[in-house]
N, C-alpha and C positions, 0 to 999 in steps of 0.2 A: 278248657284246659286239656293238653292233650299230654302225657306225664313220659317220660322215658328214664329208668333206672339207671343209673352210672354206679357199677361197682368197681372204685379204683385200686390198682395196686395189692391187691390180694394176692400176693405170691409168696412159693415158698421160701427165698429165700430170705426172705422180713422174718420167719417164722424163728430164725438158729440167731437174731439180735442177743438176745437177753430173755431172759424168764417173764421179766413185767409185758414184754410187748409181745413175747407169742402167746400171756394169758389174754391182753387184750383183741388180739386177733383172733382166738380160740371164741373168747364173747361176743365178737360183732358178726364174727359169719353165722349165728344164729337169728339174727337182725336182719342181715341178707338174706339168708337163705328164707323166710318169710316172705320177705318181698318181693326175691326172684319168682316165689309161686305163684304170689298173688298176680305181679305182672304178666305173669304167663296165663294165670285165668282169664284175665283181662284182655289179653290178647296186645298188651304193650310191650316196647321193646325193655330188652336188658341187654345194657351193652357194658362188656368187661375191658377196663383199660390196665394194661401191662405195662411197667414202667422198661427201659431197655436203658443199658451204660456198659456197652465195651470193656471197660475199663476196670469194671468188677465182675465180668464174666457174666451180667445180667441178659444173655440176648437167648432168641430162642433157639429152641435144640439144646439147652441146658436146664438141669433140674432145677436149679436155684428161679428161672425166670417161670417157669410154667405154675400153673395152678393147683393149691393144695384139693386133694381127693375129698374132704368134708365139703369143701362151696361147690352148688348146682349151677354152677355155669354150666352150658353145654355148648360144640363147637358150633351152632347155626346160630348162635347168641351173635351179636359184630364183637369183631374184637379190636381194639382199635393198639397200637404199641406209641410209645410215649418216650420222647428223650427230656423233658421238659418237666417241673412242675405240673405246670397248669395242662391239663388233660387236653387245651383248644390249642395250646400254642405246636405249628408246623406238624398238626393231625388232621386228618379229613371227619374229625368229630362232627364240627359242626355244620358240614355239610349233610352230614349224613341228618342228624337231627332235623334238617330242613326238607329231607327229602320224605322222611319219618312223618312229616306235620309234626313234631314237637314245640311245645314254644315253655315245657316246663323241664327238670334233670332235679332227680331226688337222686341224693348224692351220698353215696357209702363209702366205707374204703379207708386206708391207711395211707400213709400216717395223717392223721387231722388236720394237724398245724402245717403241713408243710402243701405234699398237695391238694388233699381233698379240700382246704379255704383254698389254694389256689385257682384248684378248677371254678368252686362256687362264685369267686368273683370273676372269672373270664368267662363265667354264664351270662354272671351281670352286663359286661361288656359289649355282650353279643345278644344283651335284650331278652335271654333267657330268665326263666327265672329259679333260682337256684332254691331248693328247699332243702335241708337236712332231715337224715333219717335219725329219729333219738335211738341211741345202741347201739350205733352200725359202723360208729369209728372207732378206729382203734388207734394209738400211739404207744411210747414208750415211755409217755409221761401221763398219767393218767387224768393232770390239772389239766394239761394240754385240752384233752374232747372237751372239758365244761367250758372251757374257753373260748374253743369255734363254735361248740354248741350256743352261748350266751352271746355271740355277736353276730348270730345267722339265723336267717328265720327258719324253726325249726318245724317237726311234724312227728306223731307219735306213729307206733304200726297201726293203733285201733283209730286214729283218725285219718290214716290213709286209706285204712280200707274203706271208708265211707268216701273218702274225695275220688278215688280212682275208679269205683265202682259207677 
């Protein structure tokens, strides 16, 4: 297994929704940020995908679409930009994953329900195999993460650190 981190959607501007979902984002970048270190011990990738929509002034060069200062992304991380739910659809994701040798994506990121299960099952599709990280989603509903939590196969931080190691 050769493991590559996907941290979806983690921008600022998800953070100015509501109260419930910038607490939930405030909890899951502590999930992240764990695993972006350990990947980096590891010497695996982390690649940060940014969602992009014209239409809400989502693109880059504006503050709403860049990355909040708490998550260690850094810019030699890939970054991939996304008009799509699913992180694979009309992205050079999953080429880049093939060029990587990946053939796994533990999958973080907001909103849960919409595209982090999104991306997970166009993991699926492309024979990837999609694991969820417990704590690392965030939404605006908080049933929502037990939700894609309880129909994805899941993984905890202290059992990844033994599978990635």
């Amino acid at each position: 297994m050769k493991a590559a981190l996907l941290v979806i959607d983690v921008q600022k501007a998800f953070f100015d929704i509501d109260p419930v979902t910038t607490q939930s984002l405030n909890d899951a970048i502590e999930y992240i940020n764990a695993a972006i270190a350990l990947f980096r011990a590891k010497e695996l990738p982390v690649i940060c995908v940014q969602h992009m929509d014209a239409d809400e002034n989502l693109v880059p060069g504006q503050e709403g679409f860049d990355l909040p200062e708490a998550l260690d992304i850094l810019p030699t991380d890939l970054h991939i930009h996304k008009t799509y739910g699913n992180s694979f659809n009309q992205t050079p994701l999953a080429g880049e994953l093939r060029e990587l040798g990946a053939d796994t994506v533990i999958v973080t990121g907001f909103c849960a329900e919409y595209c982090v299960l999104s991306t997970a099952r166009g993991a699926q599709d492309l024979d990837l195999a999609p694991i969820i990280l417990r704590g690392s989603l965030a939404s605006g509903v908080p049933e929502n993460i037990k939700f894609v939590e309880n129909i994805s196969d899941i993984v905890s931080y202290g059992v990844l650190k033994k599978i990635v190691g």
